[in-house]
N, C-alpha and C positions, 0 to 999 in steps of 0.2 A: 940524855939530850936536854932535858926540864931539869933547870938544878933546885928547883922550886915548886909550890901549887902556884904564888903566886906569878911564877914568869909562863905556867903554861895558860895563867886566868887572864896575863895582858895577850896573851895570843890569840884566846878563844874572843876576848874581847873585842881587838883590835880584826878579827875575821869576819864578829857579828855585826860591826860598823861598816866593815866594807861589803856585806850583803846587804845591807839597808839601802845603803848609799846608791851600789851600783847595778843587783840584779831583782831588788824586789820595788813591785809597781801594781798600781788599782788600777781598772781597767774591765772591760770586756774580752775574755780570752778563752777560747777553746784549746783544751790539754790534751795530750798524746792520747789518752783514754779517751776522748772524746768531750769528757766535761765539759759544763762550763763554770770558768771560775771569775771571780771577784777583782782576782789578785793574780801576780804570774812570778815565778822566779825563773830568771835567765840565769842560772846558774854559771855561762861561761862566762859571764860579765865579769865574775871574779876569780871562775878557774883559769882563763886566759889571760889573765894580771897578773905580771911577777909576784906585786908582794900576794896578792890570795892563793895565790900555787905552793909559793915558800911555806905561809904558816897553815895548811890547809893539810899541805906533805907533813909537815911535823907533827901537827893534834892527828893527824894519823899514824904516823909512827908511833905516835905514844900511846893510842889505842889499841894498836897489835901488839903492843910490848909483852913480852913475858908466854904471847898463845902457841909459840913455834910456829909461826908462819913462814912455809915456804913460797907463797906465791899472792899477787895484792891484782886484781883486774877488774874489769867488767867490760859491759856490754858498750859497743859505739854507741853514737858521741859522748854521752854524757862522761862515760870514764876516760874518754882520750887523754882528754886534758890531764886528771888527774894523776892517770897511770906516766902519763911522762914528767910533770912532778915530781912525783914519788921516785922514779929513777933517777933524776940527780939530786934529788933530797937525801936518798938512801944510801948512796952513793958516798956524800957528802959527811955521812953519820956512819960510813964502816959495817955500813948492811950490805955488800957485795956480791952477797949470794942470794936475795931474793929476788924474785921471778916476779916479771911485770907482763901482762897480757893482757890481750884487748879481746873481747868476744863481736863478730862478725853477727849482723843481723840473716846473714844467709851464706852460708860457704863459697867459699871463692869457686867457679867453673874452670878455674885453670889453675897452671903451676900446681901444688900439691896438693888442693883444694881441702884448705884448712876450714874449721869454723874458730879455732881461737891461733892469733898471731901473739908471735914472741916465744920465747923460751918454753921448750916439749914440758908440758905438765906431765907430771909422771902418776900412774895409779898409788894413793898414798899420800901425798900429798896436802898438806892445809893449806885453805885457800881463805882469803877475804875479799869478798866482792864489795865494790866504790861504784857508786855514781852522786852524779851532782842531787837528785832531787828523787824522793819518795814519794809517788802519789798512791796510783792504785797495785804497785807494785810488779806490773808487767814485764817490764823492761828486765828488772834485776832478776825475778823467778827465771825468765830468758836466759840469764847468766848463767844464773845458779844450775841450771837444768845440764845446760852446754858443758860446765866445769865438774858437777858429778858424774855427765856422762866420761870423761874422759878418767874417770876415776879418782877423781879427788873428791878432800872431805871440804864443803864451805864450813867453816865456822862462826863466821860474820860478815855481816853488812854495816858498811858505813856508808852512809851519805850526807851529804855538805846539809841538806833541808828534808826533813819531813814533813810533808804536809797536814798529815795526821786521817786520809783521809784511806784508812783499811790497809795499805798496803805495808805499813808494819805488823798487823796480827795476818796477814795471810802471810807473812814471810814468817814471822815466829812459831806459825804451824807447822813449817815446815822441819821443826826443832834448828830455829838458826835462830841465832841471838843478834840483834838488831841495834845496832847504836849510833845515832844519825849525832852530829854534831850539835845543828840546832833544829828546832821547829817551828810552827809556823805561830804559835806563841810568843816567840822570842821578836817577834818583829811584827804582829795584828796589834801588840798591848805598847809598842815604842811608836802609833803611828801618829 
């Protein structure tokens, strides 16, 4: 996919400029965890932009490159976006056979009352869990919990931002390896 460092360095570049630009902002704002924070990323600002889905789907393909992954999800909203992405990214790149899923905040009361939609994960299974943003890492442990139960292995987290704020060492206790695209580094020291 990258025939280069340097064409995957304009992509990570050109994704770090469009989360500047359009989902990070100072302010007074209370976080899913309840925080309160400084600063807020809207992550859909850019996962709902063509071009931030196009290069966001690719530095993620090329971060799963090479682990066997069979299957790339997470938890609603934050991975919606991403996981459909990723389907005509992957698509597009001759990855045909991985499995895109969404994890359900509560199982559906009807029809066959799933907690993860899209293609039957099977026991076995490698998994990567996606979401837009790392804080105290609730959301994605949710994931991860939901996709072990069904007997797959996670083997990593990506997310579009960490915040840096615990929720990568409580997910690396869980012995899952963690590899957020950027932090919140990357854009407190550009302000």
């Amino acid at each position: 996919m990258y025939s280069s460092n340097e064409e995957y360095q304009r992509d990570w570049e050109a994704l770090r400029s469009l989360v500047q630009k359009r989902s990070f902002e100072f302010g007074d704002f209370v976080l899913t965890s309840g925080k309160r924070s400084s600063y807020y990323f809207d992550g859909k600002q850019v996962t709902l932009c063509p071009e931030g889905a196009w290069l966001l789907a690719r530095i993620i393909l090329h971060k799963i490159k090479g682990l066997g992954v069979d299957a790339v999800g997470g938890i609603t909203i934050g991975a919606d976006p991403i996981v459909g992405a990723l389907a005509a990214v992957s698509y597009f790149y001759g990855h045909r056979d991985l499995k895109l899923f969404i994890v359900r905040k509560t199982p559906k009361t009807h029809g066959k009352g799933r907690a993860i939609e899209g293609p039957a994960l099977l026991p076995g299974d490698r998994a990567v869990v996606v979401d837009d943003v790392i804080t105290t890492g609730g959301s994605i442990i949710e994931a991860i919990e939901a996709v072990r139960g069904a007997g797959c292995q996670v083997v990593k987290v990506i997310a579009l931002v960490d915040r840096r704020e615990g929720g990568t060492e409580r997910i690396a206790a869980m012995g899952i390896d963690v590899d957020p695209v950027f932090d919140i580094n990357h854009f407190l020291l550009n302000k």
